[in-house]
C-alpha positions in Angstrom: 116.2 30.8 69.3 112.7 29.3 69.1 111.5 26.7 66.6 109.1 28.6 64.5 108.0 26.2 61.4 107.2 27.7 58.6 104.3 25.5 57.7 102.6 26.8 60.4 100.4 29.7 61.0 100.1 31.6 64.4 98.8 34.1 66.5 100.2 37.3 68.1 99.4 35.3 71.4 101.5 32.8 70.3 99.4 29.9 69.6 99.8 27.9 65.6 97.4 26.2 63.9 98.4 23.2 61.7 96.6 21.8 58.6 95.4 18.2 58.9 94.3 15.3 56.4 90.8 16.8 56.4 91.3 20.8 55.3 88.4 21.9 57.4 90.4 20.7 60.4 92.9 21.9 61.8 95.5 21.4 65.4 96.3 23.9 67.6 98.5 24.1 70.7 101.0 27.3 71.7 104.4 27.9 70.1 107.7 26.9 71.3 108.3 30.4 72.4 105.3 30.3 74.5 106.0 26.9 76.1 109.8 28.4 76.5 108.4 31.4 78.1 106.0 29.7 80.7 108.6 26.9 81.7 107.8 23.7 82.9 104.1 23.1 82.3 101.8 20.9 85.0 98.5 21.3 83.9 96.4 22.3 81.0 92.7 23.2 81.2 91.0 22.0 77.9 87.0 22.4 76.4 85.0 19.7 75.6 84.5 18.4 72.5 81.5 20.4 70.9 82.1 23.6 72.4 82.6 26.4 69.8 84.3 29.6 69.6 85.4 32.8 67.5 88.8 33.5 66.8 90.3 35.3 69.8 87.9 33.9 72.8 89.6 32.0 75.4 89.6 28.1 75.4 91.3 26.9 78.1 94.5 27.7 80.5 98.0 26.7 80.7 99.7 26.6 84.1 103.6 26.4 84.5 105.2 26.4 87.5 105.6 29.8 87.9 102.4 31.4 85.7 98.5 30.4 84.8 97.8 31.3 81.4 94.8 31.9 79.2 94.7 29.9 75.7 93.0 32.4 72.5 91.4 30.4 69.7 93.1 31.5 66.9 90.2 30.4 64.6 86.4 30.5 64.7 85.4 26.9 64.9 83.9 24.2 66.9 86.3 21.6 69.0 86.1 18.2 67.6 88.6 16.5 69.4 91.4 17.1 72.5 94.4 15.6 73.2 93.5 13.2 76.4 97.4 12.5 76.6 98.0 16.1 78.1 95.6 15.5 81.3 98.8 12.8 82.2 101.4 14.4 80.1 101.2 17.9 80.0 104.9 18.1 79.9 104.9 16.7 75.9 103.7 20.5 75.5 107.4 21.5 76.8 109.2 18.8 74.8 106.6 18.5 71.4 105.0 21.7 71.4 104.5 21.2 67.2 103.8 17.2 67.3 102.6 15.5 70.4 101.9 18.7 72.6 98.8 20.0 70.2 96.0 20.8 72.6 93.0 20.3 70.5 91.8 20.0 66.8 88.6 22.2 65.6 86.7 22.4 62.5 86.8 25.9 60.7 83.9 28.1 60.6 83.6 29.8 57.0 86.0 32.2 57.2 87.4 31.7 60.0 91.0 32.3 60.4 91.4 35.3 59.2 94.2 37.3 60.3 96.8 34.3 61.5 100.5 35.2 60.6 103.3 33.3 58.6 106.2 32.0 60.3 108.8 35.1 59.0 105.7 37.6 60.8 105.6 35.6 63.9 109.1 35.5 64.0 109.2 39.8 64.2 106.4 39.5 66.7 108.8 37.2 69.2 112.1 39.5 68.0 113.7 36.9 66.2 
C-alpha cells in the first residue's frame, strides 16, 4: 500500500504538490506510487529555474532502470527553484518521495491548480 498523505494534492499522473511557507509556492515531485511503479530511479531531467508552464505540460523526465518517464506540471506557474541534490541523489526520490525527493518548487499562476485531487480521490485513482 502506497503512502498517500492527505495534506497533499495530486495529479491523475501521479505527481503532488505541497504548500510551502510562502502560499504562492508550492513543491512538487511524483507520488510514492509512482516512484514504486518505476523502481529504482538513476536520473532525473529537471527545468531551469525561470522556465514556466501550464498545468499538464511536461517538465522534465524520470528514468528508472527499467522505464524513461515524462514529469506533467500539475499547476500553471513559473519554476523558481530545483532540487540540485537529485543530479547526485536521485535515489532520495525512491526513499523521500514526500520530503527530500521533491523535484522542484514553482510559484502559482492565478488560478492555476485547478483540478488537483485530495488524497481519498487519488487513492481511487491508484485502486487503493
Amino acid at each position: 500500500m502506497s503512502n498517500i498523505p492527505a495534506d497533499l494534492r495530486y495529479t491523475k499522473e501521479h505527481e503532488y504538490i505541497r504548500s510551502t511557507d510562502d502560499t504562492s509556492i508550492v513543491a512538487i515531485g511524483i507520488t510514492d506510487f509512482a516512484q514504486g511503479e518505476l523502481g529504482d530511479i538513476v536520473y532525473v531531467e529537471l527545468p531551469k529555474v525561470g522556465a514556466t508552464y501550464g498545468a499538464h505540460d511536461v517538465f522534465g523526465t524520470v528514468e528508472a532502470v527499467k522505464a524513461v518517464s515524462e514529469l506533467f506540471m500539475p499547476v500553471a506557474g513559473e519554476v523558481v527553484e530545483t532540487n540540485g541534490r537529485l543530479d547526485g541523489e536521485p535515489a532520495l526520490i525512491n526513499t523521500d518521495p514526500y520530503g527530500d525527493g521533491w523535484m522542484i518548487k514553482v510559484r502559482v499562476a492565478a488560478g492555476g491548480d485547478a483540478g488537483l485531487l485530495s488524497a481519498i480521490e487519488y487513492k481511487s485513482v491508484v485502486g487503493e
